[in-house]
N, CA, C and O atoms as a GROMACS GRO file, in nm:
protein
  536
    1UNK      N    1  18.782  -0.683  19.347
    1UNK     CA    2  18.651  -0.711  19.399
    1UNK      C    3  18.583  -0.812  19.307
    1UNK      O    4  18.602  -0.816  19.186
    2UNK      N    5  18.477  -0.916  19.396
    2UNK     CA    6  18.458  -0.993  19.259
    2UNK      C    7  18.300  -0.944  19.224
    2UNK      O    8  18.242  -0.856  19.288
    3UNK      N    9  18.250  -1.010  19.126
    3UNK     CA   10  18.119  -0.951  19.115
    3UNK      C   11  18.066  -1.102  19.095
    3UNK      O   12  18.138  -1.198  19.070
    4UNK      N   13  17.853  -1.104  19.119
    4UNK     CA   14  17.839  -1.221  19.113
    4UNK      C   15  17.684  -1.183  19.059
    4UNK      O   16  17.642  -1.077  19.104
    5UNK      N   17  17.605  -1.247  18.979
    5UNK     CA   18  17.490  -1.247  18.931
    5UNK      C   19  17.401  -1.232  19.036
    5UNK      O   20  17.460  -1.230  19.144
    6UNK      N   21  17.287  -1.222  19.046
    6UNK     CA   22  17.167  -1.208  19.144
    6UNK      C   23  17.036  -1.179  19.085
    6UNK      O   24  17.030  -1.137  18.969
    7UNK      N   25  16.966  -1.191  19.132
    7UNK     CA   26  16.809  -1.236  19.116
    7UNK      C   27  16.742  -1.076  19.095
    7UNK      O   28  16.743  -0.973  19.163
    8UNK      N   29  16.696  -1.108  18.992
    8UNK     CA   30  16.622  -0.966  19.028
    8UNK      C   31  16.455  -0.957  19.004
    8UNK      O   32  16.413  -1.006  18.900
    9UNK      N   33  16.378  -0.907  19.080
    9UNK     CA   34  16.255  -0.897  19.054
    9UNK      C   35  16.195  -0.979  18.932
    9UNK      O   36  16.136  -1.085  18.953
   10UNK      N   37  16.214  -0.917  18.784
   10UNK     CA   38  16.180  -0.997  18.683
   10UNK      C   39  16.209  -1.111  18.716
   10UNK      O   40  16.098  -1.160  18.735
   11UNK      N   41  16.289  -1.195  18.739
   11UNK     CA   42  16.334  -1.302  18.820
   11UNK      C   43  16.268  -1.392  18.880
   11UNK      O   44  16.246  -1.509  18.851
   12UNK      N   45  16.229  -1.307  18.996
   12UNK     CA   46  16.145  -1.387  19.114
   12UNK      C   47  16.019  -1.372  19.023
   12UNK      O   48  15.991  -1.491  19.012
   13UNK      N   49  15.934  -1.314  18.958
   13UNK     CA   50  15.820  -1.303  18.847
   13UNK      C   51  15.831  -1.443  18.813
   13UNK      O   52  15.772  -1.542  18.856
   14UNK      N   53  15.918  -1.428  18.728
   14UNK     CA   54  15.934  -1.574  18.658
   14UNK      C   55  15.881  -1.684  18.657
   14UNK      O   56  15.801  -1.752  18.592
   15UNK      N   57  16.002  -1.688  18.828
   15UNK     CA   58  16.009  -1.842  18.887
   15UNK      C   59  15.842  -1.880  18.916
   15UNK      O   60  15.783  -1.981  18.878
   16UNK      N   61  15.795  -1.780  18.984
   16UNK     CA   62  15.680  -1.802  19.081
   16UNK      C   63  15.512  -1.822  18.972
   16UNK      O   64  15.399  -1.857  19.006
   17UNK      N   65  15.575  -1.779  18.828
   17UNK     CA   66  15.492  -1.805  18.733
   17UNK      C   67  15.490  -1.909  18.681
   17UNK      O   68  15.390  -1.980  18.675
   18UNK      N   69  15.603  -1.938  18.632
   18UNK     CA   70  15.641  -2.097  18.596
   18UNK      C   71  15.619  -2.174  18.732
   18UNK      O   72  15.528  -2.256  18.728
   19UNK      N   73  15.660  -2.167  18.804
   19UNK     CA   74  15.626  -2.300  18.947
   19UNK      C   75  15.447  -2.276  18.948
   19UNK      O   76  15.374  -2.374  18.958
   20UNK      N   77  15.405  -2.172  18.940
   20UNK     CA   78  15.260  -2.150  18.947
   20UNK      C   79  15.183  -2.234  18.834
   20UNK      O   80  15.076  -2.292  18.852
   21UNK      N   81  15.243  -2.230  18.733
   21UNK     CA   82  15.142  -2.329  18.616
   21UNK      C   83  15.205  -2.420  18.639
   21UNK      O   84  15.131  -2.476  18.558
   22UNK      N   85  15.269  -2.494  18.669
   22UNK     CA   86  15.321  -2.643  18.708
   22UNK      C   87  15.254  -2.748  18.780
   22UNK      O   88  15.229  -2.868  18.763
   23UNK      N   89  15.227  -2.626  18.902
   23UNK     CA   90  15.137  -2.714  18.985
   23UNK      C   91  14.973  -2.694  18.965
   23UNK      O   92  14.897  -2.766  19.030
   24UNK      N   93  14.927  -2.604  18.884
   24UNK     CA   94  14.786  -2.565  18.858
   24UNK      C   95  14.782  -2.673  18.746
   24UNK      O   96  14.679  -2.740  18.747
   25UNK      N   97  14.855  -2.698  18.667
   25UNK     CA   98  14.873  -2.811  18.544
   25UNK      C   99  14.861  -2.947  18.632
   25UNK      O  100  14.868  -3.048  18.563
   26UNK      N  101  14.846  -2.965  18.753
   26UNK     CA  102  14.895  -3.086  18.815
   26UNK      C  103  14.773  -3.088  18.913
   26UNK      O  104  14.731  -3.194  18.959
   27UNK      N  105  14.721  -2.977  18.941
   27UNK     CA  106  14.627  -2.983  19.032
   27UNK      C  107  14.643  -2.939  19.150
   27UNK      O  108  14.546  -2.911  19.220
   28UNK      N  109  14.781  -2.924  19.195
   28UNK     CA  110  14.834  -2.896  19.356
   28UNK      C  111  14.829  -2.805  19.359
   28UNK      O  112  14.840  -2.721  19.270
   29UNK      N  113  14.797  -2.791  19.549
   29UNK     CA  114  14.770  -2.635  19.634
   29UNK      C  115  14.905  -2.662  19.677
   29UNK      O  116  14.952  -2.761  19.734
   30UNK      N  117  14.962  -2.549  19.636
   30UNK     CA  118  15.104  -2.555  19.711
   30UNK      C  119  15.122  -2.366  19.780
   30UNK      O  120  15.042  -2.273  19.775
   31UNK      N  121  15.235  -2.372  19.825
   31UNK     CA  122  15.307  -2.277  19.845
   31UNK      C  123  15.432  -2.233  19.800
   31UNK      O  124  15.518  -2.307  19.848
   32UNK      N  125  15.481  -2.147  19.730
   32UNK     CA  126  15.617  -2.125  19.650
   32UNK      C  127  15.669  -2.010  19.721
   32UNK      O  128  15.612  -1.906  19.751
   33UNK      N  129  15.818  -2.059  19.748
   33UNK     CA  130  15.882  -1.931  19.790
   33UNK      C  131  16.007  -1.914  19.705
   33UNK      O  132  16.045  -1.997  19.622
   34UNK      N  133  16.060  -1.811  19.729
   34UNK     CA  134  16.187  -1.773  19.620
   34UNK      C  135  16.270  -1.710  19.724
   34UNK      O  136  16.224  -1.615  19.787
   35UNK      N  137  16.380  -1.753  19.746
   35UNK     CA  138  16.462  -1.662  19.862
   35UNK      C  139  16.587  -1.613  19.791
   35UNK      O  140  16.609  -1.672  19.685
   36UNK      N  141  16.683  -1.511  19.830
   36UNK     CA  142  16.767  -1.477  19.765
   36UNK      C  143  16.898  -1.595  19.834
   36UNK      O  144  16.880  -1.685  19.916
   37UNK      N  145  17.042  -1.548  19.757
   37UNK     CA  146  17.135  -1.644  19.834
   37UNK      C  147  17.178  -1.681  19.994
   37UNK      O  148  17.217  -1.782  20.053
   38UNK      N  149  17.147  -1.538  20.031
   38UNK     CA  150  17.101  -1.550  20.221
   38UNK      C  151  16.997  -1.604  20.242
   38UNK      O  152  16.943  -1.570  20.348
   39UNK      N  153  16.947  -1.675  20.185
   39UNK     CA  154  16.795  -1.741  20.215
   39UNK      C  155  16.707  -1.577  20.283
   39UNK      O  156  16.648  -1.554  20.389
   40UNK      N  157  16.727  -1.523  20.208
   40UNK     CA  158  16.586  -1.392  20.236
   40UNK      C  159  16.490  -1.387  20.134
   40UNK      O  160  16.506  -1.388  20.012
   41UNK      N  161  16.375  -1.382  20.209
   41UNK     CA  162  16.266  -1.402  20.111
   41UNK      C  163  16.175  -1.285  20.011
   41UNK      O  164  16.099  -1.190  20.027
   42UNK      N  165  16.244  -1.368  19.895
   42UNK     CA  166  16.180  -1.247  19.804
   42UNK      C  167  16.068  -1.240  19.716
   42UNK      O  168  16.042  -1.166  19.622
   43UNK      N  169  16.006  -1.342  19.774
   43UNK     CA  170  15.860  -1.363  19.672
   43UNK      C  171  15.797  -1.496  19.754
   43UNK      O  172  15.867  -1.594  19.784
   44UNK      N  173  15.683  -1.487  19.777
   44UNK     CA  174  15.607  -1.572  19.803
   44UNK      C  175  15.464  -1.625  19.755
   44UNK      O  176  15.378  -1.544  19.792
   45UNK      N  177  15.406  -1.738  19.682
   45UNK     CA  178  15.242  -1.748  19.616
   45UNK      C  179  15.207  -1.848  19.730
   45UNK      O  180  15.290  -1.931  19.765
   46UNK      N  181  15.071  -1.839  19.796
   46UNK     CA  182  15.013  -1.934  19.825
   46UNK      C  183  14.889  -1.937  19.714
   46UNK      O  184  14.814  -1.847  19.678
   47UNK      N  185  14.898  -2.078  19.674
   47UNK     CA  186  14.772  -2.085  19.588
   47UNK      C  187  14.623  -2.138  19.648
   47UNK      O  188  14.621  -2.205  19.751
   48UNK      N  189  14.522  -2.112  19.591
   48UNK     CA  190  14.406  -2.132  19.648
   48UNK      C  191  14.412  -2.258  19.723
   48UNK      O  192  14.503  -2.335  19.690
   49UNK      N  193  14.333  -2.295  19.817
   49UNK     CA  194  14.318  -2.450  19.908
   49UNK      C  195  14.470  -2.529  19.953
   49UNK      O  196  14.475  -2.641  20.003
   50UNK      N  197  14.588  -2.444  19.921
   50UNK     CA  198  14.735  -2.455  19.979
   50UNK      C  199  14.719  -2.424  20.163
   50UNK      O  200  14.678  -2.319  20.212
   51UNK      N  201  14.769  -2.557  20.248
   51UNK     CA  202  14.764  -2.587  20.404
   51UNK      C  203  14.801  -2.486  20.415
   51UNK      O  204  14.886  -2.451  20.334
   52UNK      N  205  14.755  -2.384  20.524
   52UNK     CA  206  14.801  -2.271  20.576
   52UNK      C  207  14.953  -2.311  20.636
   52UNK      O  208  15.020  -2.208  20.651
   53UNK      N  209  15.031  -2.444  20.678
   53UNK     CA  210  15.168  -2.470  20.736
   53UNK      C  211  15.235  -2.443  20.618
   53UNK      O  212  15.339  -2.377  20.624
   54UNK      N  213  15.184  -2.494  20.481
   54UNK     CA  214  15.216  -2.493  20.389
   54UNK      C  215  15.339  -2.320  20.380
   54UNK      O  216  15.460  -2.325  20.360
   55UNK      N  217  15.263  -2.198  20.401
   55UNK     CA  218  15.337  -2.108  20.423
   55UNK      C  219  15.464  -2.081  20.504
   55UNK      O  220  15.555  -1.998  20.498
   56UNK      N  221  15.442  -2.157  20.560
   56UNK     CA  222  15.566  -2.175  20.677
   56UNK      C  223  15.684  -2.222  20.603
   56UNK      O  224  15.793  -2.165  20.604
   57UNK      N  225  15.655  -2.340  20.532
   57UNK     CA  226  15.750  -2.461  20.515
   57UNK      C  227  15.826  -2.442  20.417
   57UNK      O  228  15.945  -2.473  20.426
   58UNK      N  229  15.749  -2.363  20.248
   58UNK     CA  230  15.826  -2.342  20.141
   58UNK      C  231  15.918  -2.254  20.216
   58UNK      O  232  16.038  -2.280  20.228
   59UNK      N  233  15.868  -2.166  20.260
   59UNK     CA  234  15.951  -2.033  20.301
   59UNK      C  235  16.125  -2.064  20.351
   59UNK      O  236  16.233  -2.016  20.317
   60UNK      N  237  16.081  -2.171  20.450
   60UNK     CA  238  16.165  -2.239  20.520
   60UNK      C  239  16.283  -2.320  20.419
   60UNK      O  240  16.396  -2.272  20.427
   61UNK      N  241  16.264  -2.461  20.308
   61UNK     CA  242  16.337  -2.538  20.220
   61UNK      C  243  16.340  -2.378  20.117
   61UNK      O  244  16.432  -2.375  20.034
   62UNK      N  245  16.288  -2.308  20.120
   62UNK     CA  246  16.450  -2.232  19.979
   62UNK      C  247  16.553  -2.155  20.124
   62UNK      O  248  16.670  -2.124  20.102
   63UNK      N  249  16.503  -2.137  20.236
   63UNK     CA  250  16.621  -2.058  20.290
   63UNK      C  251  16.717  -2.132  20.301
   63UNK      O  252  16.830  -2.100  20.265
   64UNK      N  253  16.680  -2.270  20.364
   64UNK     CA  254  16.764  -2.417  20.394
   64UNK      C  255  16.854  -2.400  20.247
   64UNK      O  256  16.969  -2.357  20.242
   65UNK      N  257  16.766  -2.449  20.120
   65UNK     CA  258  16.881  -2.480  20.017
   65UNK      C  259  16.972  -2.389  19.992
   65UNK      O  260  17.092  -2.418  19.990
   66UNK      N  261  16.912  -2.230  19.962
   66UNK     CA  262  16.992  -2.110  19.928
   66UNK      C  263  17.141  -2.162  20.050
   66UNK      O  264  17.252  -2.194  20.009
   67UNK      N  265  17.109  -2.157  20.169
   67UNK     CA  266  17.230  -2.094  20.291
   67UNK      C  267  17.297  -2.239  20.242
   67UNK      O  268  17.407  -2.233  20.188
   68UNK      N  269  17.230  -2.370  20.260
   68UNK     CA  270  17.347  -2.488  20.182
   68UNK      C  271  17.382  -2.524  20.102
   68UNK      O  272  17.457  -2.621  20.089
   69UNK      N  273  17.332  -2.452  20.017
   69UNK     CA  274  17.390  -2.463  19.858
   69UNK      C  275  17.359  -2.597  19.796
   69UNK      O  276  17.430  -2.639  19.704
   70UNK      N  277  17.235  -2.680  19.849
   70UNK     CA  278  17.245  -2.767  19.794
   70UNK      C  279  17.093  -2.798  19.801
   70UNK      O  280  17.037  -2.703  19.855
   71UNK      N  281  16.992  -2.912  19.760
   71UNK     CA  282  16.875  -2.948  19.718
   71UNK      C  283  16.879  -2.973  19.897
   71UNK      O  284  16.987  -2.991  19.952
   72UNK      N  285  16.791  -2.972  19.950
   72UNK     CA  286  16.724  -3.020  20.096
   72UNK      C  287  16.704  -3.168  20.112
   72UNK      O  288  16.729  -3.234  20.212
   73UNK      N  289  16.649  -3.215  19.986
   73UNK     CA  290  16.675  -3.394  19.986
   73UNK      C  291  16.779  -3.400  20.073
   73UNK      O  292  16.764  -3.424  20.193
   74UNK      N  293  16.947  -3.366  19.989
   74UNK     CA  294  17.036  -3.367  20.057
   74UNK      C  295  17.018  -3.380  20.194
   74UNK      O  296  17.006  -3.492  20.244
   75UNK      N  297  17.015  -3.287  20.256
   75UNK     CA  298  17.024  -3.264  20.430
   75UNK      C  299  16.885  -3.357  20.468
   75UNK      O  300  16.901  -3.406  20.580
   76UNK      N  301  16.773  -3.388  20.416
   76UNK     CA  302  16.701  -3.473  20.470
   76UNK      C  303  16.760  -3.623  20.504
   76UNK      O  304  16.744  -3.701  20.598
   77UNK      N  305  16.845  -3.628  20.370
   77UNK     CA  306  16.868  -3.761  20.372
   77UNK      C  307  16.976  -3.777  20.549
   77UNK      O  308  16.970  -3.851  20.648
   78UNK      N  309  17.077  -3.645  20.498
   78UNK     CA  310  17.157  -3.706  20.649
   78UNK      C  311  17.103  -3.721  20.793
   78UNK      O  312  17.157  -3.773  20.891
   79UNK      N  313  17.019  -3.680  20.784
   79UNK     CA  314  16.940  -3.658  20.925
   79UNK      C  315  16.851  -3.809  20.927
   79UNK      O  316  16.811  -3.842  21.038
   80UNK      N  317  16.817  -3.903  20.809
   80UNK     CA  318  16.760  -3.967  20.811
   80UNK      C  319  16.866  -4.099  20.854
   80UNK      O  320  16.853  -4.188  20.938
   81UNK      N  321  16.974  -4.067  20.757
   81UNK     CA  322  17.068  -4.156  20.779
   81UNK      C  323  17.158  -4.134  20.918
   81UNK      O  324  17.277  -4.166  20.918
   82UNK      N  325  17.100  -4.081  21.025
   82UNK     CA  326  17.147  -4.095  21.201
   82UNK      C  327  17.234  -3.952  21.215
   82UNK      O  328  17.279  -3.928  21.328
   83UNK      N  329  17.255  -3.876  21.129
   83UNK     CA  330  17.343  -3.761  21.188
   83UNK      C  331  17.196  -3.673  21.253
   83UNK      O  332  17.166  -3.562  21.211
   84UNK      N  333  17.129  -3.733  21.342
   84UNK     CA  334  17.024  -3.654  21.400
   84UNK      C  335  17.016  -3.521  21.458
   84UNK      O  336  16.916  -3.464  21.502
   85UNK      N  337  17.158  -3.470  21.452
   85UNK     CA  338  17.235  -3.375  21.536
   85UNK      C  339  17.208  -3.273  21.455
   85UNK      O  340  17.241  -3.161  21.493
   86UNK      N  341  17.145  -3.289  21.327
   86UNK     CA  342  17.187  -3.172  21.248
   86UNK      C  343  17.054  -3.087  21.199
   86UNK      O  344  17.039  -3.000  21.113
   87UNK      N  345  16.962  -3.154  21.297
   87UNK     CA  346  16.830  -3.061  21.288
   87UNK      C  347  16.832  -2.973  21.402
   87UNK      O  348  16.726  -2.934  21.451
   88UNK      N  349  16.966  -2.932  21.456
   88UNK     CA  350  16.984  -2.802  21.568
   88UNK      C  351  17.082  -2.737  21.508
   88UNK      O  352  17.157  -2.667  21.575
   89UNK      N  353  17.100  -2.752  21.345
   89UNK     CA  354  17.163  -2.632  21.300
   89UNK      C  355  17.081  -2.460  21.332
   89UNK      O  356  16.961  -2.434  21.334
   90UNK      N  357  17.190  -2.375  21.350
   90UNK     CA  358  17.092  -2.269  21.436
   90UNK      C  359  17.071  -2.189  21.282
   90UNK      O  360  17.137  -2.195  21.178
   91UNK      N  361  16.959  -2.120  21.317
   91UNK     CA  362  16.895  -2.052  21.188
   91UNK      C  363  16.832  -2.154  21.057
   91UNK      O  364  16.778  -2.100  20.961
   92UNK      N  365  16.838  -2.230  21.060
   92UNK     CA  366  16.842  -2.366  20.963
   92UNK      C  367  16.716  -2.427  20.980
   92UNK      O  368  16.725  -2.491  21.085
   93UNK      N  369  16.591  -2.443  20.925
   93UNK     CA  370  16.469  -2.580  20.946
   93UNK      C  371  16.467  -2.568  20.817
   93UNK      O  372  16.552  -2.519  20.743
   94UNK      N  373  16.312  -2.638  20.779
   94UNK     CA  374  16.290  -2.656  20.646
   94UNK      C  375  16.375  -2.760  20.581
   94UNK      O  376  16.419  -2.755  20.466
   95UNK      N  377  16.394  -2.858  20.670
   95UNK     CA  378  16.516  -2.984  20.593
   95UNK      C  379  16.424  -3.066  20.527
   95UNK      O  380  16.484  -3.172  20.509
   96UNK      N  381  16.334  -3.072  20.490
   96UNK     CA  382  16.271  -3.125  20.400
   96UNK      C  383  16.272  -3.112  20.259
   96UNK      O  384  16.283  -2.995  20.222
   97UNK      N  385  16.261  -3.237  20.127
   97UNK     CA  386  16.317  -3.218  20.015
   97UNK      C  387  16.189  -3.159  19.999
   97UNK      O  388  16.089  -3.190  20.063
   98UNK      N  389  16.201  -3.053  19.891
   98UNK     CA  390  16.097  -2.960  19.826
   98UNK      C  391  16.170  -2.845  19.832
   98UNK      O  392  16.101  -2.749  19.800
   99UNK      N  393  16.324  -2.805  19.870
   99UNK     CA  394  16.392  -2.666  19.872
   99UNK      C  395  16.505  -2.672  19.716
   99UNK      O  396  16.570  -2.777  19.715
  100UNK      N  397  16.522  -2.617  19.643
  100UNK     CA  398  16.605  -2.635  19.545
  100UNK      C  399  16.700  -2.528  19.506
  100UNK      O  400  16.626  -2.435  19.474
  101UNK      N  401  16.831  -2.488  19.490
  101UNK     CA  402  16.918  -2.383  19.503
  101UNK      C  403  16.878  -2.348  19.346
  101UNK      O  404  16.822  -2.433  19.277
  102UNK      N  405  16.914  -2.210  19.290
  102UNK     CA  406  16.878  -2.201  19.182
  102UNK      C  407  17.015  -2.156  19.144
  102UNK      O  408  17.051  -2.069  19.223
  103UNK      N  409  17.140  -2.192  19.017
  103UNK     CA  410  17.261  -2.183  18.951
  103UNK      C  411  17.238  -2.088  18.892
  103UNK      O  412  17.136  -2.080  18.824
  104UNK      N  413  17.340  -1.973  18.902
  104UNK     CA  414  17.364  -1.882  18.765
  104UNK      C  415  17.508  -1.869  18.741
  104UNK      O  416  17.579  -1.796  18.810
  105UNK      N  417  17.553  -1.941  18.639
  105UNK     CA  418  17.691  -1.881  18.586
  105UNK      C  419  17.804  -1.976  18.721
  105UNK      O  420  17.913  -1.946  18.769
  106UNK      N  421  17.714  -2.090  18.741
  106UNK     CA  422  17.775  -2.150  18.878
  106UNK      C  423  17.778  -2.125  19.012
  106UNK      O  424  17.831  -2.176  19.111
  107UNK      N  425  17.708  -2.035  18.987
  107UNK     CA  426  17.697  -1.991  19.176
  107UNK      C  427  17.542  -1.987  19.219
  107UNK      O  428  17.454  -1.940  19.146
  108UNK      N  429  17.523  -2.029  19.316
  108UNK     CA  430  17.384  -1.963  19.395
  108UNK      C  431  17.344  -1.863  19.416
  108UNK      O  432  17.387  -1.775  19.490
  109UNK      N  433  17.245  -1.867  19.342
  109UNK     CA  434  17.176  -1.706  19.309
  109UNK      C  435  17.062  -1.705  19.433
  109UNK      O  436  17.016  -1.600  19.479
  110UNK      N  437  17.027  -1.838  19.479
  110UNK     CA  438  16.902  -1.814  19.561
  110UNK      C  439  16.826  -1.989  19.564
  110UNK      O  440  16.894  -2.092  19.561
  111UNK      N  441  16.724  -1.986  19.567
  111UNK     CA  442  16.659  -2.100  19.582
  111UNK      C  443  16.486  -2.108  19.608
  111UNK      O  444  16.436  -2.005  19.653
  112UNK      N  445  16.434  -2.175  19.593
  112UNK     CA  446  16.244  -2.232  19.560
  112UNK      C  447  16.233  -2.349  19.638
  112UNK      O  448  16.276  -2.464  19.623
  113UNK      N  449  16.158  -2.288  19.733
  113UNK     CA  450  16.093  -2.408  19.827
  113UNK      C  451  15.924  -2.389  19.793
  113UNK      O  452  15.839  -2.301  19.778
  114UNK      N  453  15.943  -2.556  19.791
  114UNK     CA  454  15.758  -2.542  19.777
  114UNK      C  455  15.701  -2.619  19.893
  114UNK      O  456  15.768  -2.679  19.977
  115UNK      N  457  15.588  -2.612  19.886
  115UNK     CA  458  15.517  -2.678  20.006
  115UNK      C  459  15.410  -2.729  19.999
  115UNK      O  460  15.338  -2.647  19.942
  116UNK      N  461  15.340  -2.840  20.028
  116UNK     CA  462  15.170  -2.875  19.997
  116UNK      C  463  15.143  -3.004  19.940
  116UNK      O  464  15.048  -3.072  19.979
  117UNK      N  465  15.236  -3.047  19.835
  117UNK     CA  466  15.193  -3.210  19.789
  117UNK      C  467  15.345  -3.290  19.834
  117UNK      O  468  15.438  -3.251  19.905
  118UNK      N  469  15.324  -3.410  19.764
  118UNK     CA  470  15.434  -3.494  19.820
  118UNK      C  471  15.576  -3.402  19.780
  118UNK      O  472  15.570  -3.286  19.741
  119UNK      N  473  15.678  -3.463  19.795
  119UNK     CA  474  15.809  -3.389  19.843
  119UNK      C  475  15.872  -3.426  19.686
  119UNK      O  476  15.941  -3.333  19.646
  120UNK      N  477  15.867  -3.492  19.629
  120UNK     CA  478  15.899  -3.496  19.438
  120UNK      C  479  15.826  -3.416  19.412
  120UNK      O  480  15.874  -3.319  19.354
  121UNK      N  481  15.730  -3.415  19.431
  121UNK     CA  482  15.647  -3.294  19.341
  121UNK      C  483  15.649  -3.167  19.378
  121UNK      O  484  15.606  -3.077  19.307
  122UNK      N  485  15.701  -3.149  19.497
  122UNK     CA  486  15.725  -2.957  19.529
  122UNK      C  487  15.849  -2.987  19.466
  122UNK      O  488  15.853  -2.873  19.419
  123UNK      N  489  15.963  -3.044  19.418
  123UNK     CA  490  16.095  -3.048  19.337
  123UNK      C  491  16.054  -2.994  19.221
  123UNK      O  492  16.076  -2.879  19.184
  124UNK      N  493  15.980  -3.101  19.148
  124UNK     CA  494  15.932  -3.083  19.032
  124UNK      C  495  15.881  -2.946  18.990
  124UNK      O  496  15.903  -2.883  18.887
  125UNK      N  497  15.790  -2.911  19.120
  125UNK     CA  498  15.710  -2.773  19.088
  125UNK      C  499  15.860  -2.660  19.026
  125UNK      O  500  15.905  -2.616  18.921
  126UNK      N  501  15.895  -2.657  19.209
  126UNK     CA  502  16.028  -2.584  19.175
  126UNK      C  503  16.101  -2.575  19.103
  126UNK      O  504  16.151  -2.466  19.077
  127UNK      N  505  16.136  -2.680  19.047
  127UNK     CA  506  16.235  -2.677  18.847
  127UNK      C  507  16.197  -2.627  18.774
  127UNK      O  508  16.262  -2.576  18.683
  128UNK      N  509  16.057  -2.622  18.790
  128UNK     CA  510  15.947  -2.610  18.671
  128UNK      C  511  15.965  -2.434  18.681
  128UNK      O  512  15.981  -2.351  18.591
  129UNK      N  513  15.956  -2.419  18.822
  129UNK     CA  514  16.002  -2.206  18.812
  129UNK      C  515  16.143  -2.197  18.793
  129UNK      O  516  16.194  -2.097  18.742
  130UNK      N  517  16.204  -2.289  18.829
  130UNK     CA  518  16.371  -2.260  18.792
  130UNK      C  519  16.378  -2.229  18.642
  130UNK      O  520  16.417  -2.125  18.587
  131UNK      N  521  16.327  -2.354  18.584
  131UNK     CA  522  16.353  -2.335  18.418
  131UNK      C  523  16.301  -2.205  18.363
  131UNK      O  524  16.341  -2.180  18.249
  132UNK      N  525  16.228  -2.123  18.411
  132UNK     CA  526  16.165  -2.024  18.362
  132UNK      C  527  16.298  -1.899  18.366
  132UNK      O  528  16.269  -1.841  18.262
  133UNK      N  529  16.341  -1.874  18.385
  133UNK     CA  530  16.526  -1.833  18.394
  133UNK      C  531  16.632  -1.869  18.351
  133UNK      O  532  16.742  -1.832  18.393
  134UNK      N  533  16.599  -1.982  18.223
  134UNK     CA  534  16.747  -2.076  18.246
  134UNK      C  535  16.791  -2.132  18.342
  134UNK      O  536  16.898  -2.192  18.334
   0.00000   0.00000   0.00000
């Protein structure tokens, strides 16, 4: 059987603390979500004057990155670059960059979508809670 790291509460604390002073350091109303490797959601902040869609959307780029294992840039970009086909992946939105997978020990533990300022800067936010974990 194999075994694999995972997120645990202290964890999602963390992230959502560190992504929380990142963007309060910056000024942005965002939204932070933390999803586990099924993209299930295990923590969510909306911060004060954060777009109420705003809730929707982080929620949405960490499930996207967690289930593809990869940053949402990614999949934005292909959809930009004509594979238009691939915004009817089923179960799948949130293709917008601002979703980021989070590594432990090489594998996907989960992922941080943010939501609310430009699309570098919900990245940024999100690293900013990643690093709070290693």
């Amino acid at each position: 059987m194999q075994t694999k790291p995972v997120l645990s509460v202290a964890d999602v604390e963390a992230i959502l603390q560190g992504a929380k002073q990142e963007a309060q350091a910056n000024g942005w109303k965002v939204t932070i979500a933390v999803a586990d490797d099924g993209g299930h959601l295990l923590g969510l902040l909306r911060l004060d004057g954060a777009p109420p869609m705003s809730a929707h959307i982080g929620p949405s780029k960490a499930r996207a990155a967690a289930m593809a294992k990869k940053e949402t840039k990614i999949l934005e970009d292909v959809i930009n670059n004509g594979r238009t086909a691939f915004v009817t992946v089923p179960y799948v939105d949130g293709l917008l960059e601002g979703g980021v997978p989070i590594l432990v020990e090489g594998e996907v533990v989960g992922a941080v979508g943010v939501s609310g300022v430009q699309s570098n800067q919900d990245v940024q936010i999100a690293k900013a809670g990643i690093a709070r974990i290693g």
